[in-house]
MARVEXSE-514131 format. One record per residue (C-alpha): x, y, z. Coordinates in steps of 0.001 Angstrom, whole numbers, padded with zeros to 6 digits. Layout:
<sites>
X,Y,Z
X,Y,Z
...
</sites>
This chain:
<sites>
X,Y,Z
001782,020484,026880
-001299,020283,028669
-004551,019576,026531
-008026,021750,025857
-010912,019622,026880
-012479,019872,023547
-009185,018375,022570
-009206,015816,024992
-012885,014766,023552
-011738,014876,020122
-008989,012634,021047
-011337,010038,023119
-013767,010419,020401
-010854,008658,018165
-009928,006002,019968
-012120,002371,019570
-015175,002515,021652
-015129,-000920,024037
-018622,-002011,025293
-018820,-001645,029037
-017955,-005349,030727
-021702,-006763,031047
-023123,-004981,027849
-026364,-007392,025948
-024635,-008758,022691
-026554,-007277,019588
-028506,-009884,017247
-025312,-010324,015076
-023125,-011837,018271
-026573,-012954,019607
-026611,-015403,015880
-022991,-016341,016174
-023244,-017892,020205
-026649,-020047,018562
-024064,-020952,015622
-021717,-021887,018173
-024012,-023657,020565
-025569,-025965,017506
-021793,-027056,017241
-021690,-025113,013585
-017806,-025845,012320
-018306,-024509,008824
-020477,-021455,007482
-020723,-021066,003450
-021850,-017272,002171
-021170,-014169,000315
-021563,-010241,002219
-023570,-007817,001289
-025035,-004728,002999
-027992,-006355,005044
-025838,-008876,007178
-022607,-006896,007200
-022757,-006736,011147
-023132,-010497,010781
-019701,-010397,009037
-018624,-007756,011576
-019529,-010417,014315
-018062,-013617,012557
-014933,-011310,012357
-014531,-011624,016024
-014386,-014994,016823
-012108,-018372,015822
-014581,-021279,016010
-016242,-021122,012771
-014917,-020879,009748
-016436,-019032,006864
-015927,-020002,003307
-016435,-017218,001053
-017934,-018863,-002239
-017975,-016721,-005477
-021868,-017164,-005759
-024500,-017416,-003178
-026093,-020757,-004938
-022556,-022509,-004482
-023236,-021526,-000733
-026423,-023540,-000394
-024903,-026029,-002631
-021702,-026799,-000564
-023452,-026487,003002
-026012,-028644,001304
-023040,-031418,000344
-021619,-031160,003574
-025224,-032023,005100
-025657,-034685,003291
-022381,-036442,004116
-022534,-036069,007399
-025571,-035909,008735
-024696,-032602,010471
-027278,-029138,009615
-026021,-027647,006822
-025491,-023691,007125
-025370,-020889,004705
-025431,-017240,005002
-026596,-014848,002281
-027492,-011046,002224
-030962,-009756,001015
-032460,-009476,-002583
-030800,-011064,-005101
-028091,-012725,-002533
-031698,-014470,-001738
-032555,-015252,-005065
-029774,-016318,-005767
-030305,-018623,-003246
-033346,-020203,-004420
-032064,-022815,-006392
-030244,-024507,-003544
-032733,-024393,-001657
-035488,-025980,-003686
-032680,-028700,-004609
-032162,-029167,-000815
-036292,-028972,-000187
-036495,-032113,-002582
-034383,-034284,-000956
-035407,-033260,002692
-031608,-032336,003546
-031369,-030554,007002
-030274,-026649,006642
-030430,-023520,008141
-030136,-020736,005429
-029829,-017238,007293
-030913,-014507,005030
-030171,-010686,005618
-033444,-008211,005118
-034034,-004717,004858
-034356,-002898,008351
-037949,-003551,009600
-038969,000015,008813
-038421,-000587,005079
-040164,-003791,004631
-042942,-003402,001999
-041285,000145,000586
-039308,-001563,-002519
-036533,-000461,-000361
-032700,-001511,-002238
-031969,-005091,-002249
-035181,-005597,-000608
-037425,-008883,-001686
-039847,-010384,000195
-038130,-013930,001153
-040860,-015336,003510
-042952,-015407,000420
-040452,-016142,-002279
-039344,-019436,-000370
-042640,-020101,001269
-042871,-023293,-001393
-039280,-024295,-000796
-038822,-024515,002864
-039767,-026766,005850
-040512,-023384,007303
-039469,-019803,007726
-039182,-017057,009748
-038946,-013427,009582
-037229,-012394,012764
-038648,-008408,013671
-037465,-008548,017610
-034111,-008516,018890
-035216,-010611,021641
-036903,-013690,019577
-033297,-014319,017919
-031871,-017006,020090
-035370,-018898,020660
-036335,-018708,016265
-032341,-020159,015729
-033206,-022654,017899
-036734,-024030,016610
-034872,-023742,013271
-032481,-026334,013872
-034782,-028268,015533
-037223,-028483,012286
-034580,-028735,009945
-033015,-032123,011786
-036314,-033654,013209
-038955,-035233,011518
-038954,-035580,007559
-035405,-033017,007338
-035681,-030320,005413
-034414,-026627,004800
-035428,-023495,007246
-034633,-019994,006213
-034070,-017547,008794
-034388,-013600,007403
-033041,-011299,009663
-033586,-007645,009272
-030694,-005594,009571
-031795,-003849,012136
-032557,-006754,013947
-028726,-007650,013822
-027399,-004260,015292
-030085,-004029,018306
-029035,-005533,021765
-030466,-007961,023745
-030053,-010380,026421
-028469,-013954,025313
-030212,-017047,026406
-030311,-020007,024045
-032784,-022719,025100
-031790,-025807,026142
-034774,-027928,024456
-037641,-026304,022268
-041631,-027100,022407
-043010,-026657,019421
-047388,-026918,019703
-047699,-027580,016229
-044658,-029409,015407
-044637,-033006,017199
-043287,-035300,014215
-044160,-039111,015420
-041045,-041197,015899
-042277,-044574,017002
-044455,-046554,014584
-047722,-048053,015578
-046972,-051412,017247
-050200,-053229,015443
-049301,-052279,012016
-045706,-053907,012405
-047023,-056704,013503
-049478,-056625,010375
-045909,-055998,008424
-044301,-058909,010036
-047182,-061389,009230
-047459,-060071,005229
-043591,-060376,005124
-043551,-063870,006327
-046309,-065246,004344
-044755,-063488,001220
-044027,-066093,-002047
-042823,-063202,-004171
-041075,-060504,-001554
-039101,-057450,-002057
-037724,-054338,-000220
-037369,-051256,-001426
-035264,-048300,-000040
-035079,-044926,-000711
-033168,-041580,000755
-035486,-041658,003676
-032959,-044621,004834
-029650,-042557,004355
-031121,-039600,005769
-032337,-041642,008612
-029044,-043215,009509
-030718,-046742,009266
-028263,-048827,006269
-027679,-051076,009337
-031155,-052028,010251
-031917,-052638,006058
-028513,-054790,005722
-029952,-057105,009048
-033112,-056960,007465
-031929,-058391,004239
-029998,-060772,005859
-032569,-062463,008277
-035322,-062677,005617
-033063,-063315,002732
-035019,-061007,000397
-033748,-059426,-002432
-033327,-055491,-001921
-033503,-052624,-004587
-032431,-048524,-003789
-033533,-045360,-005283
-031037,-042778,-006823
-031170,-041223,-003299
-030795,-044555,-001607
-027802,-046155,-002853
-025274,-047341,-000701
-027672,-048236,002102
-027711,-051503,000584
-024011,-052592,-000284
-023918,-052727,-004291
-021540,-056030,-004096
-024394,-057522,-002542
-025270,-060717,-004370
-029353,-059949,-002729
-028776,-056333,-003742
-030543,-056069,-007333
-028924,-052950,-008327
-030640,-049301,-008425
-034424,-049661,-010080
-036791,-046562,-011919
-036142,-044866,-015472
-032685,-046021,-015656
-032487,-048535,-013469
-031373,-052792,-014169
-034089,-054716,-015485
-033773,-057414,-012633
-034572,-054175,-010443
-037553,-053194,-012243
-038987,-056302,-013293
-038509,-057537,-009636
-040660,-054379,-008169
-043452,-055229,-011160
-043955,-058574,-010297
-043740,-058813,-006444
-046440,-059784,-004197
-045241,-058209,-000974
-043517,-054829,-001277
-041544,-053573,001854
-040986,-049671,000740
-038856,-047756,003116
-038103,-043970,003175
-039030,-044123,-000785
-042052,-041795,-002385
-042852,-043853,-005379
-041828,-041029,-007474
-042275,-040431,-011568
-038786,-041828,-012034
-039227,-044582,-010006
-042738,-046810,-010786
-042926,-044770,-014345
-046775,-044594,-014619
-048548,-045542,-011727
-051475,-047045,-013562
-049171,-049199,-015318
-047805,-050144,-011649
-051661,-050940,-010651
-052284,-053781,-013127
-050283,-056250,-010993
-052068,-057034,-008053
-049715,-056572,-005062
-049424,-056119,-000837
-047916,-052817,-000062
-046171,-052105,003262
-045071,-048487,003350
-043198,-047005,006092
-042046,-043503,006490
-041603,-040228,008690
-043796,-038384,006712
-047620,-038830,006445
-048041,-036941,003196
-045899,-039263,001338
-047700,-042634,002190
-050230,-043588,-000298
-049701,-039894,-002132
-048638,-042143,-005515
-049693,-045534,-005099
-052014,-046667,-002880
-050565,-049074,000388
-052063,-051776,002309
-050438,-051077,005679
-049210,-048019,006197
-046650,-046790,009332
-045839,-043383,010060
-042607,-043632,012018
-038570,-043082,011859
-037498,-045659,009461
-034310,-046681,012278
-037040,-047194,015094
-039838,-048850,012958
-037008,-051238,010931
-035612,-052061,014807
-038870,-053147,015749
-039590,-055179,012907
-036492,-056924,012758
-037351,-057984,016760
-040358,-059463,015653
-039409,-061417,012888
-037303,-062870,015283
-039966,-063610,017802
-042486,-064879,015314
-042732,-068604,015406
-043614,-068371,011202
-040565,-068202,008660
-040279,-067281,004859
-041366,-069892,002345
-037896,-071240,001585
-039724,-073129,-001514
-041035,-070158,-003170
-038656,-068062,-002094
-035973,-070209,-004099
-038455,-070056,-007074
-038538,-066063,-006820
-034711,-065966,-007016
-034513,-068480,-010161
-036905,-066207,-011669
-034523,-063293,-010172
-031493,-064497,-012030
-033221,-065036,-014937
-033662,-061689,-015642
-030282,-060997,-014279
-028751,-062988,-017267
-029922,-060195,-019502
-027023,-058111,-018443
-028612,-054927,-018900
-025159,-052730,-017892
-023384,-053972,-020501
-021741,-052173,-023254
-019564,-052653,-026328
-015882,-051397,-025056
-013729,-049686,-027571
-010294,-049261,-028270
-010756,-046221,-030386
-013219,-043939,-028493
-013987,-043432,-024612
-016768,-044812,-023413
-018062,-042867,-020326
-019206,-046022,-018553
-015463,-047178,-018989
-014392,-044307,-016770
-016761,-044881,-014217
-015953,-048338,-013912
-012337,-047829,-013660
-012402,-045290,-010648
-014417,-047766,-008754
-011686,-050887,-009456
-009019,-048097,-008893
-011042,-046535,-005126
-013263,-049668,-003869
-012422,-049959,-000406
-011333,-046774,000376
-012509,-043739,002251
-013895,-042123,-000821
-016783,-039649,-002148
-018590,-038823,-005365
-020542,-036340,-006205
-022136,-035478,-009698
-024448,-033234,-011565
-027532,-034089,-013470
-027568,-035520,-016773
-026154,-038461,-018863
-022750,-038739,-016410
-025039,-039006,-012900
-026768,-041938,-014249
-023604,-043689,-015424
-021765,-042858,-012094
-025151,-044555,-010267
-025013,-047156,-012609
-021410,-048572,-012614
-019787,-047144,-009294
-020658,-049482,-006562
-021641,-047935,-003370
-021160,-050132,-000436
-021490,-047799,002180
-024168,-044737,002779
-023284,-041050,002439
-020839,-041878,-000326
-023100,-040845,-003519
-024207,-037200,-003262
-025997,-035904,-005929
-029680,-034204,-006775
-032296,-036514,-007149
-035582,-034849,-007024
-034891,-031050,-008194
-032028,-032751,-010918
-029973,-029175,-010390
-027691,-028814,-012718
-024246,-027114,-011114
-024446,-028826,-007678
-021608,-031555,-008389
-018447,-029407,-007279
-020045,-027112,-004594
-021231,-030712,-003302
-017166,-031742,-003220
-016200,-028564,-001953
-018605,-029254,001190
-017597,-032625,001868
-013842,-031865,001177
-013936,-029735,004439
-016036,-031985,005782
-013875,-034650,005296
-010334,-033609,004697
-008701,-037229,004690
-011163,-038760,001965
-011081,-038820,-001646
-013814,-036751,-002723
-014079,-036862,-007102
-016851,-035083,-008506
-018090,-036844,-011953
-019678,-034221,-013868
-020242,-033205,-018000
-019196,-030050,-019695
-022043,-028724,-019729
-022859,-029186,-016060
-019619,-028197,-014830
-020025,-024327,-016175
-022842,-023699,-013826
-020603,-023065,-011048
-017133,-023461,-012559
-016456,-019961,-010698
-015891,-022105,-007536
-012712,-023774,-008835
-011515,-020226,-006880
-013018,-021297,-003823
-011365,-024614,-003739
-008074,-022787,-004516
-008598,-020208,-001868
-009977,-022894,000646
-007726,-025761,-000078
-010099,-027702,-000830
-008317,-030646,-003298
-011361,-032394,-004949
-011186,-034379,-008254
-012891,-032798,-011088
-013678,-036110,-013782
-015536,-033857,-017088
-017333,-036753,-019069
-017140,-034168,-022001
-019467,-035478,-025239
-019605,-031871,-026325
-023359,-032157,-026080
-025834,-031560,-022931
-026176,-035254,-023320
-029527,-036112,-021661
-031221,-033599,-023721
-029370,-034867,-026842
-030537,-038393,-026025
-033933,-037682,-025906
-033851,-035613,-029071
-032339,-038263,-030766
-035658,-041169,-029528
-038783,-038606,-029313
-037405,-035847,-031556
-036121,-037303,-034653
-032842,-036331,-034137
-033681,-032778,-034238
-030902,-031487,-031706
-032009,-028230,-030884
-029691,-026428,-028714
-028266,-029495,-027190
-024693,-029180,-029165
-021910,-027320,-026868
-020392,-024743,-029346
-017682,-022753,-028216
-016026,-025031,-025060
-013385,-023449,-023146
-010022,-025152,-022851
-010854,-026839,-019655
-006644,-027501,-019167
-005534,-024343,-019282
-008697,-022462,-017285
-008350,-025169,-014457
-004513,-023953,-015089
-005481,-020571,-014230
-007454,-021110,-011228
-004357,-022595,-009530
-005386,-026070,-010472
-003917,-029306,-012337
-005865,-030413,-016201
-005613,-033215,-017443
-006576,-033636,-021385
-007341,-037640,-022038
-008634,-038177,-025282
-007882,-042306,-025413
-009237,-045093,-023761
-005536,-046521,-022910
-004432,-043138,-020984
-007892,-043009,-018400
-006238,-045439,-016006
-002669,-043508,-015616
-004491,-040025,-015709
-007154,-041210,-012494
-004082,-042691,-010899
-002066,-039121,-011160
-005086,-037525,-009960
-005457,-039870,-007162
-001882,-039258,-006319
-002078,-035372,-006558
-003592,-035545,-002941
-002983,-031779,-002105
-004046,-030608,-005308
-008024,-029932,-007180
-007625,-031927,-010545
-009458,-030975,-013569
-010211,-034098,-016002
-011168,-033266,-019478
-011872,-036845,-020420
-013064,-036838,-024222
-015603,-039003,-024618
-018611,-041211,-026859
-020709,-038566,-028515
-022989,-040806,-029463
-023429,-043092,-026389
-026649,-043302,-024112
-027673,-044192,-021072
-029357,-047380,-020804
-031863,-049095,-019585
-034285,-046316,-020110
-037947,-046178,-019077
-039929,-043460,-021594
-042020,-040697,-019934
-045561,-042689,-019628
-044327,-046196,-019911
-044210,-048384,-016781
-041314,-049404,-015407
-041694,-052833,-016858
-041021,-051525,-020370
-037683,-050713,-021001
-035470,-049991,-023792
-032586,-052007,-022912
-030440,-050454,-026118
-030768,-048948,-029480
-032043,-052490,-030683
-035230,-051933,-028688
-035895,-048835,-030778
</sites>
């Protein structure tokens, strides 16, 4: 039967509309091809009505792969983890208004520790900006404080060139996080695709090499030291440069202290390696940093939780060599002698070739003095603790994964609290990368997005996350993700039934007043891991931790949820109190 022609149109009308052959891609395909020229593998987000033709585009292709979290924090968190362990850009993807602020948290936590990320936000279409429009917020401003930089995108045709300079900032330089917030009219309109090849930036130029003169002054300081030390910090990791610190070490024969952020660039079995230093760190560590003469600080910010109180710090009269990639940090804290704006690889390169050039060497003499005095302190044996038969102690645990993983290809993450400082304290890093956790924002909740992100990142590895009940509720949702990502990481719940950190410090400053600070009302951790898909484990005695971490170990396809039962009552020492110097630690209840 022949067909009308309004039928014929009505018919046409029906069918899938293909672009014509050479059609412009719109923004949405225009951000995928950047995605895909930056080498992006993994994308971590949650839809929502502003970046919907985003999703429509990601839809249509096979070379990344988009993990749907369950909250758009746990995005930022996980592409945040997988940063950090490999050194890659970390991308997320999150729609407007409260898919933004939502987002805030992980990126302030990844602002902190200068971790390179691209966060692409969806907006309101460009007409509505400014008109309280729905799900509108205004996210240039909101993460103005938060950011390396941002960008609002409002043309089409500045897509592929703002993608670019947003990788670029967020890898070069002092790393950092870049939000992108693309209107969502901006993602439907069409445009011509051309990604640059490089990017010139007028007012970005971050100096790589570090003035020749000033390593030289280094190199003289360092030689004629009596009392030397070097100190690391993220800026090391982040900078790919634990080789040039272990040859550093080496040739001088110095002993070496990390930050939080820094372990692992340093091996922990060490004998030169003094262990991590600052509020909680060994008192070999800190008493080593308070009494120097020379002080080689590297990638490190002489934070609060690091020198304590910085006039406290002052009182000892000391050299202070301070090189990093960012100018703001040098001298922001503690004044330094001889200062080098540089990339920490680079500048340690060039001052390990002129040690070995100089005709001087270190003062074996005094230098043999400094390490008596060294293991003097060391004999204190400030990570002890009283083992038990009865109760679990939490450092126990920790100590036991490390006999039962050292050597192997193997990750840990935590949150913040009582159980990161143990797992810093008594798992051993040897190698960088290994030990992901939140140092300067101390974001509670990060610890299994973190595993999540490095799981995918590295499939083959062991990846345990060591968190505390209380931590571990944040973003317990994800245990879904993991299920529907196959994503087998090892949960390890040091569960005191308190928020412990807060508990401890009720219990010295607040007269054991512990307000708030008691978890009423736990879930069965067993049975919800259960229901997620998942393996729990219940160990509530110090003989059954070893067989438990060995069936979770063996479990290799499988996320396994530890409830391991532990000291109420124990805390984390040493401990450096808010306004004391680092010198002045309580090395146990008997100090109190």
């Amino acid at each position: 039967m022949d067909m009308s022609a309004a039928e014929i149109k009505r018919a046409a009308s029906a069918q899938p509309q293909t672009p014509p052959p050479h059609a412009d891609p719109n923004g949405s395909e225009i951000l995928v091809r950047c995605l895909q020229a930056e080498g992006v593998k993994y994308l971590w987000g949650y839809p929502g009505g502003a970046v919907l033709y985003i999703y429509d585009a990601l839809y249509k292709q096979d070379t990344i792969e988009h993990v749907l979290v369950r909250h758009e924090q746990a995005a930022v968190h996980a592409a945040d983890g997988y940063a950090r362990a490999t050194g890659d850009v970390g991308v997320a993807l999150v729609t407007s208004g409260p898919g933004v602020t939502n987002a805030v948290t992980g990126i302030a936590t990844a602002y902190m520790d200068s971790i390179p990320m691209v966060i692409i936000t969806g907006q309101v279409p460009t007409p509505a900006i400014g008109l309280d429009a729905f799900q509108e917020c205004d996210t240039v401003g909101i993460t103005r404080p938060i950011v390396k930089h941002n960008f609002l995108v409002k043309d089409v045709r500045d897509l592929a060139s703002t993608i670019k300079k947003a990788f670029h900032i967020a890898r070069t330089g002092r790393p950092g996080p870049v939000v992108v917030d693309i209107p969502k009219d901006v993602s439907l309109k069409t445009a011509p695709f051309n990604y640059p090849a490089t990017v010139e930036m007028r007012s970005y130029n971050p100096v790589r090499k570090g003035h020749g003169g000033q390593i030289r002054k280094a190199v003289q300081l360092l030689l004629g030291a009596k009392r030397p030390y070097i100190y690391t910090g993220g800026g090391v990791v982040l900078g790919n440069a634990a080789a040039e610190l272990r040859e550093l070490v080496e040739l001088l024969g110095y002993p070496c202290t990390n930050t939080l952020m820094g372990l692992g660039a340093m091996p922990a079995t060490d004998p030169r390696f003094l262990g991590m230093l600052g509020m909680h760190g060994t008192y070999e560590a800190n008493m080593t940093m308070q009494n120097c003469d020379v002080l080689l600080a590297v990638g490190a910010r002489f934070d609060d939780r690091v020198i304590g109180n910085p006039a406290h710090f002052a009182t000892v009269q000391r050299k202070i060599i301070h090189v990093d990639i960012d100018p703001s940090s040098i001298s922001k804290r503690v004044k330094v002698d001889i200062p080098i704006v540089g990339d920490v690889k680079d500048v340690l390169q060039e001052l390990i070739a002129q040690i070995k050039e100089a005709q001087a060497r270190p003062d074996v003499q005094a230098l043999a003095l400094w390490w008596g005095q060294i293991n003097e302190w060391r004999k204190r044996e400030c990570l002890k603790y009283k083992a038990s038969n009865e109760v679990i102690k939490p450092q126990f645990v920790v100590d036991k994964l490390w006999e039962m993983t050292r050597g192997s290809d193997c990750y840990i993450t935590s949150d913040v609290g009582q159980h990161q400082m143990w797992a810093a304290q008594y798992y051993r890093f040897d190698e960088p990368r290994r030990w992901i956790n939140s140092g300067g924002l101390g974001t509670m909740g990060v610890g299994l997005p973190y595993a999540m992100g490095i799981k995918l990142a590295r499939p083959d590895a062991d990846v345990f996350c060591i968190t505390g009940e209380g931590s571990i509720q944040m973003n317990i949702q994800e245990l879904s993700t993991c299920q529907q990502y196959k994503t087998p990481v090892k949960i390890i719940s040091l569960n005191n039934r308190y928020l412990g950190m807060v508990r401890q410090w009720q219990e010295l400053d607040y007269q054991g007043r512990y307000s708030h600070s008691y978890m009423d009302a736990l879930p069965d951790f067993v049975k919800l891991a259960e229901s997620y898909g998942h393996v729990g484990l219940k160990i509530e005695k110090p003989g059954d931790v070893e067989g438990a971490l060995r069936e979770a170990i063996k479990l290799k396809d499988r996320t396994v949820f530890l409830d391991v039962r532990t000291d109420p009552t124990e805390n984390v020492w040493p401990m450096v109190k808010a306004g004391k110097g680092i010198s002045e630690m309580l090395l146990g209840s008997e100090d109190l």
